[in-house]
C-alpha positions as CSV (number, residue, x, y, z in Angstrom):
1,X,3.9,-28.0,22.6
2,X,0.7,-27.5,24.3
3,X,-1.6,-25.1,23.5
4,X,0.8,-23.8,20.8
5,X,0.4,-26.8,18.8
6,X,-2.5,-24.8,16.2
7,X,0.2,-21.9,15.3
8,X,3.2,-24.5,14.2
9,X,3.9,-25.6,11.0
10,X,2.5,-29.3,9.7
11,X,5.2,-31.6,8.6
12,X,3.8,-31.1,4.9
13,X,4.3,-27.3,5.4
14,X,7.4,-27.2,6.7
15,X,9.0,-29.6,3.9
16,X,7.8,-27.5,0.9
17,X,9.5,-24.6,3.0
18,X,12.3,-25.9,4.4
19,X,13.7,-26.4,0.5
20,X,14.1,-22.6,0.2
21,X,15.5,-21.9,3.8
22,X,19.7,-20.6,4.6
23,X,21.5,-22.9,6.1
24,X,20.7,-26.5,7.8
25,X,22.6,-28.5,10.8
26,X,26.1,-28.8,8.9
27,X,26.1,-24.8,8.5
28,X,29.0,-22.8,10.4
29,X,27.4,-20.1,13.3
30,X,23.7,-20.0,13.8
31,X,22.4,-19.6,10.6
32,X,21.4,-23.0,9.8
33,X,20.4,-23.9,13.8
34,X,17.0,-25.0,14.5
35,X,15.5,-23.7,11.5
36,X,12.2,-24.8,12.2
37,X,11.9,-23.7,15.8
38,X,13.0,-20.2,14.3
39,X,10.3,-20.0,11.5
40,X,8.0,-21.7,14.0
41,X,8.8,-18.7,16.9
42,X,8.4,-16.2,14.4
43,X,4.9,-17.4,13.2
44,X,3.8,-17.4,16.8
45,X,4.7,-13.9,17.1
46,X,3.2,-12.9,13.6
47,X,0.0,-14.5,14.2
48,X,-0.4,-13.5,17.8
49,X,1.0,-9.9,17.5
50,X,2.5,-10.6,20.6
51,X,5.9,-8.2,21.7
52,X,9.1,-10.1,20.8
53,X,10.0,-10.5,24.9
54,X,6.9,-12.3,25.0
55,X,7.8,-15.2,23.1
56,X,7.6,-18.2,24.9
57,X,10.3,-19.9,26.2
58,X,10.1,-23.5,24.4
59,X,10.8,-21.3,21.0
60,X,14.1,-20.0,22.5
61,X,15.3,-16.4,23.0
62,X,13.2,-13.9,22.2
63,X,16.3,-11.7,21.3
64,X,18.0,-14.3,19.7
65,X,15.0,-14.9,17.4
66,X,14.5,-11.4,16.6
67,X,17.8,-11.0,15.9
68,X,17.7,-13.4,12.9
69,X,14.1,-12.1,11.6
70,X,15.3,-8.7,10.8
71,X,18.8,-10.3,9.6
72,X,16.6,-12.4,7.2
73,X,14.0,-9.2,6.7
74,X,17.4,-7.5,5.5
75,X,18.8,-10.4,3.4
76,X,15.6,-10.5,1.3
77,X,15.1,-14.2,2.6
78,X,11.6,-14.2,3.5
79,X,10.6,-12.6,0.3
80,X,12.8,-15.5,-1.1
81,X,10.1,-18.0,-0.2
82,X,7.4,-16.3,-1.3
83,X,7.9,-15.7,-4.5
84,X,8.9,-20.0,-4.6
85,X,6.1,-21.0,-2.7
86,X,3.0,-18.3,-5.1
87,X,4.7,-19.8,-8.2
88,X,0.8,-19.7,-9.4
89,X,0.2,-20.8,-12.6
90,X,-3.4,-19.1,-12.9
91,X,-2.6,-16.0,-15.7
92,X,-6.3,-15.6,-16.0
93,X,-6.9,-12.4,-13.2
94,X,-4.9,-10.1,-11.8
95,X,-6.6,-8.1,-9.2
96,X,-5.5,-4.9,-7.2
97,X,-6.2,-3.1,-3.8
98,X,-5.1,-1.4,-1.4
99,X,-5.8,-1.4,2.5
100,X,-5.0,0.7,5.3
101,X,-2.7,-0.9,8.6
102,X,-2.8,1.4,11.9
103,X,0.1,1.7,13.3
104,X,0.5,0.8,17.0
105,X,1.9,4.1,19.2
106,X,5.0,2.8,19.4
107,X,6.0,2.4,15.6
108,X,6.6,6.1,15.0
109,X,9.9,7.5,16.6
110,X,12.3,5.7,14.3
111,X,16.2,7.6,13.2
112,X,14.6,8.3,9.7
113,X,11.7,10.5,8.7
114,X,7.9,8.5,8.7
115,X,7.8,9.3,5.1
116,X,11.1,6.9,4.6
117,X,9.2,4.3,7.2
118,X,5.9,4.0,5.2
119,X,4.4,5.9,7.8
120,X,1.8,9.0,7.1
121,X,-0.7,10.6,8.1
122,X,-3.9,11.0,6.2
123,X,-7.7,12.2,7.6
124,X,-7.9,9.1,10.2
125,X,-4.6,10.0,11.5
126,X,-1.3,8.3,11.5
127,X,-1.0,5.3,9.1
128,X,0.4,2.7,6.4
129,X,-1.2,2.1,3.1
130,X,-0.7,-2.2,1.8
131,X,-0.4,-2.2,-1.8
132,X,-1.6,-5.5,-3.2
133,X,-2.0,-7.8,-6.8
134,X,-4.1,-11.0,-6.0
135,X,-4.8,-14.1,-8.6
136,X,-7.7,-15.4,-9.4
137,X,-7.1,-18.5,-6.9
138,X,-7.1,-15.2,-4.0
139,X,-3.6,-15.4,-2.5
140,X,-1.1,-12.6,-3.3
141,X,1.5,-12.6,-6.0
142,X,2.9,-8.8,-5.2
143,X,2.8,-6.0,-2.4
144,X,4.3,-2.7,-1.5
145,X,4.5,-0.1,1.6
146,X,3.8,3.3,0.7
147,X,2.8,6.0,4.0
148,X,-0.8,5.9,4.3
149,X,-1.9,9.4,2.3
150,X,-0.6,8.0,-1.1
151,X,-2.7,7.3,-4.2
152,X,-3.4,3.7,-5.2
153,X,-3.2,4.3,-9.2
154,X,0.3,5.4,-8.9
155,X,0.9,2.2,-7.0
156,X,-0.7,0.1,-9.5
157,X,1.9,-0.2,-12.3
158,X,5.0,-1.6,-10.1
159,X,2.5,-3.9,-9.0
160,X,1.8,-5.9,-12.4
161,X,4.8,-5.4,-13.8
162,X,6.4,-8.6,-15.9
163,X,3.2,-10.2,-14.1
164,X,0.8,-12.0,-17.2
165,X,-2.8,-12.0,-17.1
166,X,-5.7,-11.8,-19.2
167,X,-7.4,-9.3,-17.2
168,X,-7.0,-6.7,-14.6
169,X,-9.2,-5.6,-11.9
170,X,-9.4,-2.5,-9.8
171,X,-11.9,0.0,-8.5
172,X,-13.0,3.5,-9.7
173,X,-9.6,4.3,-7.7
174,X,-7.2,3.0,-10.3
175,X,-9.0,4.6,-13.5
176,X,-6.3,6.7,-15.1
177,X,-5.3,6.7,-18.8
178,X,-1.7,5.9,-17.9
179,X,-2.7,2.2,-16.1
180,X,-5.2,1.6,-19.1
181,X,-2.2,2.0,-21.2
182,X,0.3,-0.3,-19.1
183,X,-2.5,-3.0,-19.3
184,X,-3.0,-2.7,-23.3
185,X,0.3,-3.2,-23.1
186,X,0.4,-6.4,-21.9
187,X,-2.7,-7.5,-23.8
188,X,-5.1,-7.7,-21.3
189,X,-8.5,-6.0,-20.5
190,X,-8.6,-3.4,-18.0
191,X,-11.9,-3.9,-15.5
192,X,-11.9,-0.5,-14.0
193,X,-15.3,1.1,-13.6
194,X,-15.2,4.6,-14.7
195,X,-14.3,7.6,-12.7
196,X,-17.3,10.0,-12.5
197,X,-14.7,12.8,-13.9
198,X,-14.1,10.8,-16.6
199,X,-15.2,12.1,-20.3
200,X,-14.3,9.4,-22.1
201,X,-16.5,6.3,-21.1
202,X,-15.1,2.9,-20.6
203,X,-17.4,0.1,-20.7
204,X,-16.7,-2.3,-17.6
205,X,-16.9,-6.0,-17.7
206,X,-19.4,-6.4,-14.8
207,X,-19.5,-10.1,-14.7
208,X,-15.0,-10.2,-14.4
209,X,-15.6,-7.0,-12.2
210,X,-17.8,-9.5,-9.7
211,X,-14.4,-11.3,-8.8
212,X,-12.8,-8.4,-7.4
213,X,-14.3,-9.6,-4.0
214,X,-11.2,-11.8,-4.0
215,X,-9.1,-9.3,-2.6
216,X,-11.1,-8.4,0.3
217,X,-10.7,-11.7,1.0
218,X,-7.7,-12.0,0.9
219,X,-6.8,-8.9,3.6
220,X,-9.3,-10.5,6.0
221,X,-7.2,-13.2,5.7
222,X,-4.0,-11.8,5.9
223,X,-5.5,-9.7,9.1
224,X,-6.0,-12.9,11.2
225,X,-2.6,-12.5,11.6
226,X,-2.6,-9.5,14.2
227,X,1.1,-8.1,13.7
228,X,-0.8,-7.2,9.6
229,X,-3.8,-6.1,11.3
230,X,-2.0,-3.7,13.5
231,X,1.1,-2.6,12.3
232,X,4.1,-3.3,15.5
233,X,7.5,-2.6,13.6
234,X,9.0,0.7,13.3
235,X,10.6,-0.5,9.9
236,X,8.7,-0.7,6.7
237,X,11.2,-3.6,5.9
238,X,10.5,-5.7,9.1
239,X,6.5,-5.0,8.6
240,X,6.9,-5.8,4.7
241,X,9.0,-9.3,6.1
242,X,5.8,-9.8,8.7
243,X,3.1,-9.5,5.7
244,X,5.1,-11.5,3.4
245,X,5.4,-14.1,5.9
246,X,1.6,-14.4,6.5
247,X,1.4,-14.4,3.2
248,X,3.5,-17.2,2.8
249,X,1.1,-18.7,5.2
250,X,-1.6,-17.8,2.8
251,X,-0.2,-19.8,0.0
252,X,0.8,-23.1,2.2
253,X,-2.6,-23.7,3.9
């Protein structure tokens, strides 16, 4: 494959994937053909950020491939495999974060409103917020779409529920009585610093508050892949199938 060979799968990634992947050879239709060119194809277009008709030709057609991304996006497939392959058995952090994806010019425009799309606009113009829970070994366990002008605290609570840990951490963002509350819940200590507004003083853990860096890692990582980085689909489903499939990627490596 040429100069393609660094964006395909290795053999040991593609068995601990291929065990929670529709279909196979023996399957009626095209659900079961080729699955590894297809995963492969749309890697190569999720790393590269490349438009579908640009997909080379050795991965098949583009519209053929595209087809069965959004069918999967639909199915909840890909989010399938990532909740098999971030079975992470690390309960000691749980750290959350939010980041902000531009839109490319061509997202907008879609049959429903932006607000349905996780599109909106806030001061630096048209965007998408990326709601995010990372453990402590820095790959995500949880994410969700909201248009860009949202709040993160309001985010914050969908995002560790029925997820155990012996500690949360956020930033000054996230410090409302109602999270503090959803973390006592679940026994585990809240690092938030304090918002300056705040009356009542909570005493941050600055040495657990140190790993919080672990999410920033984790976005640069998940913008190497330049369909996260820039946001291409005009869904939020397919863009929430493209960051769950780097983030698959995340949790293979």
């Amino acid at each position: 494959m040429g100069t393609l060979d660094r964006l395909v799968l290795s053999d040991g990634q593609w068995d601990r994937l291929s065990a929670h992947i529709i279909g196979n050879e023996r399957t009626c239709g095209s659900s079961g053909r080729d699955n590894r060119m297809f995963v492969e194809a749309v890697l190569w277009i999720v790393r590269t950020g490349s438009p579908w008709r640009d997909l080379p030709d050795v991965f098949g057609s583009w519209n053929s491939m595209f087809r069965r991304f959004s069918r999967w996006s639909r199915k909840g497939v890909w989010w399938r495999i990532f909740e098999a392959m971030s079975d992470d058995p690390d309960f000691e952090y749980l750290i959350l974060d939010s980041t902000i994806i531009r839109p490319h010019q061509h997202t907008s425009g879609g049959k429903k409103g932006a607000e349905d799309q996780a599109l909106g606009r806030s001061r630096g113009g048209l965007n998408t917020k990326l709601h995010m829970a990372v453990r402590g070994l820095g790959c995500p366990v949880r994410f969700t779409l909201t248009a860009g002008q949202k709040g993160d605290a309001p985010e914050a609570e969908a995002l560790i529920t029925d997820l155990p840990a012996g500690a949360v951490m956020a930033d000054t963002a996230y410090d409302s009585d109602r999270l503090r509350e959803a973390i006592a819940h679940k026994k585990a200590l809240a690092v938030i610093p304090n918002s300056p507004s705040r009356a009542r003083k909570h005493p941050p853990d600055r040495h657990l508050y140190a790993q919080r860096h672990l999410i920033e890692c984790c976005f640069s990582k998940l913008k190497q892949f330049r369909r996260v980085a820039t946001r291409y689909e005009k869904t939020a489903r397919n863009y929430f199938a493209v960051v769950t499939i780097a983030a698959i990627v995340l949790w293979i490596k």
